[in-house]
C-alpha positions in Angstrom: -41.1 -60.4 76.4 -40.6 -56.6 75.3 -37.8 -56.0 72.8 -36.1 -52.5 73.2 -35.6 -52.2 69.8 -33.3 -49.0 69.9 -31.2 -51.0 72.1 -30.6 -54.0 70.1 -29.8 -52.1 67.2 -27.1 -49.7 68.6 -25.2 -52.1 70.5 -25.4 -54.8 67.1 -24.0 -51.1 65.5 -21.4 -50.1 68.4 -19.7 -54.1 68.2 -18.8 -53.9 64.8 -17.7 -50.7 64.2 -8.2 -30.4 56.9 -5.5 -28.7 58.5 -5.1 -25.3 57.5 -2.6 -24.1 54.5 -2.5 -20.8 53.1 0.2 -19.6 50.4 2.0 -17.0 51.0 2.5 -15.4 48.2 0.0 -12.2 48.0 1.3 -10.7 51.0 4.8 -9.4 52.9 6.4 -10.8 56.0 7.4 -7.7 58.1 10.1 -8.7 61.1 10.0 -6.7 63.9 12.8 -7.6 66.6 12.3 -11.3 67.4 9.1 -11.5 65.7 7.8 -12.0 62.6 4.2 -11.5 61.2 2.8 -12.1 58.0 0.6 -9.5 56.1 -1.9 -10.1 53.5 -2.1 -7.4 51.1 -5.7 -6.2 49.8 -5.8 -3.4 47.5 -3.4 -1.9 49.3 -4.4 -2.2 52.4 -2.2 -4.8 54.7 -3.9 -7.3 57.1 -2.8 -9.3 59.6 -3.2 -12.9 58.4 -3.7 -13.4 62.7 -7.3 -11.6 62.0 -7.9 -13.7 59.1 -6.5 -17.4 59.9 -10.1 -17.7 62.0 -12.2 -20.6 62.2 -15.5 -21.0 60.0 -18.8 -19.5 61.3 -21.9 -19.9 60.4 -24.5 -17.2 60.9 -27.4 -18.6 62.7 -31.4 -16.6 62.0 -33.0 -16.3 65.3 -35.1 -19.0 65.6 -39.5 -17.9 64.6 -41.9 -20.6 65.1 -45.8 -19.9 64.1 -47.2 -20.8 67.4 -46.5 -22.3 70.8 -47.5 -26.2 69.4 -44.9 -25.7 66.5 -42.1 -24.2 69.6 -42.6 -26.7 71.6 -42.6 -29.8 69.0 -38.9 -28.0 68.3 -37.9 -28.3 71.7 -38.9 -31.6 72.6 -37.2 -32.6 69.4 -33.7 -30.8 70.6 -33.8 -32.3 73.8 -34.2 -35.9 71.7 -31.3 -35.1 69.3 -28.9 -33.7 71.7 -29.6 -36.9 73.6 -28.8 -39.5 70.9 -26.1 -37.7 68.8 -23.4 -38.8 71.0 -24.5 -42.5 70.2 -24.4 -41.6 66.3 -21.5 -40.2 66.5 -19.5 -42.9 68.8 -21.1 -45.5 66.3 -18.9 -43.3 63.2 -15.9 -43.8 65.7 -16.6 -47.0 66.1 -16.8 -47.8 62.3 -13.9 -45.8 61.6 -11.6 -47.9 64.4 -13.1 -51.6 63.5 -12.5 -50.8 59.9 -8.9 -50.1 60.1 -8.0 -52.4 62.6 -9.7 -55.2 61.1 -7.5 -54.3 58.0 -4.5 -55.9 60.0 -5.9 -59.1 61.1 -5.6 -61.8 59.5 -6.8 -64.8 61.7 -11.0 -65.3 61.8 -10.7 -66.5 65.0 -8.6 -63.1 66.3 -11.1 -60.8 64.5 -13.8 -63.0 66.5 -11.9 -62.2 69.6 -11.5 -58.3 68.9 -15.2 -57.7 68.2 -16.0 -59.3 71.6 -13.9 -57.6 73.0 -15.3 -54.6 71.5 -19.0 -55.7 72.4 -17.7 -56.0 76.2 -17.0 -52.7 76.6 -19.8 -51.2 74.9 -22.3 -53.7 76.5 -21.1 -52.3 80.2 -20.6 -48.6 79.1 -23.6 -47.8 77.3 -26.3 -51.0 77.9 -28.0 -49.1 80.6 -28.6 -45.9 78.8 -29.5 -47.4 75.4 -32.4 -49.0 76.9 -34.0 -46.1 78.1 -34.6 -44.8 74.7 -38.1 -44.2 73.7 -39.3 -44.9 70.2 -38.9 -41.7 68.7 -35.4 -41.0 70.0 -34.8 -44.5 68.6 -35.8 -43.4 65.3 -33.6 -40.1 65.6 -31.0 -42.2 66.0 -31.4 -44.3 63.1 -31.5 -41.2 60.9 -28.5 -39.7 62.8 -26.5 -43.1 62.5 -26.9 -42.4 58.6 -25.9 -39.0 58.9 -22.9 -40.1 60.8 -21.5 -42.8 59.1 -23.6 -42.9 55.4 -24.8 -46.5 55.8 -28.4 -47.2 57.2 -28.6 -48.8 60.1 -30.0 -51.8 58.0 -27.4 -51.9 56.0 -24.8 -51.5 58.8 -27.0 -54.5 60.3 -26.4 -56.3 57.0 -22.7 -56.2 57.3 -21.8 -56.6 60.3 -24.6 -59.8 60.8 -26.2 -61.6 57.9 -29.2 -60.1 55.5 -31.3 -62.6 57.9 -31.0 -60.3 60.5 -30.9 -57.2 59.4 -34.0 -58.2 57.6 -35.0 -59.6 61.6 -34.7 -56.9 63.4 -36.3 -54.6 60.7 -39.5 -56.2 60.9 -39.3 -56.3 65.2 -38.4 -52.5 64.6 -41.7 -52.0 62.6 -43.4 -53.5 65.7 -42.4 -50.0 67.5 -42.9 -47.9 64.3 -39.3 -47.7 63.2 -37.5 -48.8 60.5 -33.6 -49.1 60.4 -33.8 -48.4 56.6 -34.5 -44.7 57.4 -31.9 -42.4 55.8 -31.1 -38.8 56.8 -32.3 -36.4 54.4 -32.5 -32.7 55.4 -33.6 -31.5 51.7 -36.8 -33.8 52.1 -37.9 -34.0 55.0 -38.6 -31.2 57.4 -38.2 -32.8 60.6 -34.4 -34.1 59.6 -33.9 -30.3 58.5 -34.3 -29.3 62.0 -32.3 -31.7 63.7 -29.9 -30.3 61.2 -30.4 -26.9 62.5 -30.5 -28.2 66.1 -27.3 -29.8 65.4 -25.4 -26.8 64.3 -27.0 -24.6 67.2 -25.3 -27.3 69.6 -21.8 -27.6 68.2 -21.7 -23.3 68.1 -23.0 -23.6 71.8 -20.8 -26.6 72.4 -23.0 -28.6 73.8 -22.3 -31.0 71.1 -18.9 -31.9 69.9 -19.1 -31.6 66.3 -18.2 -34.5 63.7 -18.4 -33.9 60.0 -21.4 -36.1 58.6 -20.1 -39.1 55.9 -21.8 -36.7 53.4 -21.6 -33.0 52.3 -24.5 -30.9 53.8 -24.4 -26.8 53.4 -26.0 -25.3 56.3 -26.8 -22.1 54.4 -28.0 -23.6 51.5 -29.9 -25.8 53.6 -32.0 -23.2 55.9 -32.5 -21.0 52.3 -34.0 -23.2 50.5 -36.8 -24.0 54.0 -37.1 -20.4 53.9 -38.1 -20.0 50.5 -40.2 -23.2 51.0 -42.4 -21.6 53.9 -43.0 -18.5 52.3 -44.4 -20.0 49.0 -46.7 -22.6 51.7 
């Protein structure tokens, strides 16, 4: 019987699982009839804070690949990420809800009941679509799933299970080439650094609904030091 690997494991994942303040105090407030607007002050100069209060940008490079192989390995790999992401990202959601609402249950036998319930809605929302994933966008998602919630899927696995079965359905994964232990790291690996730049394209486009990741990762700092990198290769 053939095991759809990246099925098992996000469905065993989906079960289980700052505003704005600027001080006023280097500018004037300037009323004018009913309104009132607040100016910064810069070397003289006042500003409305209304062109300053903006939301972060980052400045993308237009995208230069070496030849049409190297474009087209990008693309495929876009169409991959923008696929799973919304799985990675509703497995961080997922983790964020059980953990918190698991906090205020007490019975065994009540938590059983809320993770089945959990698994029921998941199962008929998502089972269909899950199993069409091919290995490699079963492998995205693994490395997304860390990016999204800082656990490996193994680990996730682990918790949520027993260490039998993470340790289970890591070896049936190897069967398919892909291991739940994968972690998400754009500094290393080249391939995670652009679904990291695939990732940001998406959520300026909107065409992906951004999340923060569970860790820090600086875009800028991220696509200099590739740059660097390929001109010293």
């Amino acid at each position: 019987m053939k095991i759809n690997t990246p099925y098992i494991l996000v469905c065993l994942l989906l079960i289980g699982f700052s505003s704005f303040a600027q001080k006023e105090k280097d500018g004037v407030s300037i009323k004018n009839d009913s309104t009132e607007m607040f100016y910064y002050m810069v070397k003289g100069d006042s500003i409305p804070r209304e062109f300053i209060d903006l939301e972060e940008i980052v400045l993308l490079n237009k995208l230069k690949f070496n030849n049409k192989k190297d474009r087209r390995r990008y693309l495929i790999l876009r169409r991959k990420t923008r696929k799973v992401y919304p799985y990675a990202k509703l497995a961080s959601e997922r983790l964020t809800t059980m953990t918190e609402r698991l906090k205020t249950i007490e019975k065994k036998s009540d938590r059983r009941r809320y993770t089945k319930r959990i698994q029921k809605y998941i199962e008929g929302e998502f089972s269909e679509k899950l199993k069409k994933l091919t290995r490699t966008e079963g492998q995205i998602l693994v490395k997304l799933i860390h990016r999204q919630t800082g656990h490996t899927a193994f680990e996730l696995v682990k918790e949520l299970r027993t260490g039998w079965r993470a340790f289970w359905y890591n070896n049936t994964a190897k069967l398919f080439d892909i291991s739940i232990k994968e972690e998400y790291r754009p500094f290393d690996v080249k391939e995670d650094y652009l679904i990291e730049d695939i990732l940001e394209r998406s959520f300026q486009a909107e065409i992906l609904e951004r999340q923060s990741p569970a860790f820090s990762i600086d875009y800028l700092e991220l696509s200099s030091y590739w740059n660097s990198k390929s001109k010293l290769d």
